[in-house]
C-alpha positions, 0 to 999 in steps of 0.5 A: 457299764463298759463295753468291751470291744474287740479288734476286727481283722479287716483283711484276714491273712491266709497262708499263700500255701492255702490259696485255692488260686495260689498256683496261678501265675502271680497278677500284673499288680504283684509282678509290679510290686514285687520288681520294685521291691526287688530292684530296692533290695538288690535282687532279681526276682523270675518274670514266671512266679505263682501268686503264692510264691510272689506273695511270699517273696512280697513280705520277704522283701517288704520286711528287708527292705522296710516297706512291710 
């Protein structure tokens, strides 16, 4: 008898527009990250961002820099 398993998500992702905390500004973590994936990507990026709004640009600039 096989058994079947199913993939666990360990880190379910939710929308950052559903974020409870998304209007928050974004942490010191975040902030870090996201300044050295814009300098990579030759960007600018606002020192004031919600963590929504840095979560986003995160993924944005991980797929365009490659490091998603």
């Amino acid at each position: 008898m096989s058994e079947t398993t199913q993939p666990v998500s360990q880190n379910p992702e939710k929308d950052p527009a559903d974020w409870v905390t998304g209007d928050e500004p974004a942490t010191g973590p975040q902030q870090s990250y996201l300044h050295t994936l814009a300098q990579e990507a030759g960007e600018e990026v606002p020192d004031e961002i919600s963590k929504a709004d840095a979560s986003r640009e995160i993924d944005r600039l991980q797929a365009e820099t490659g490091r998603g």
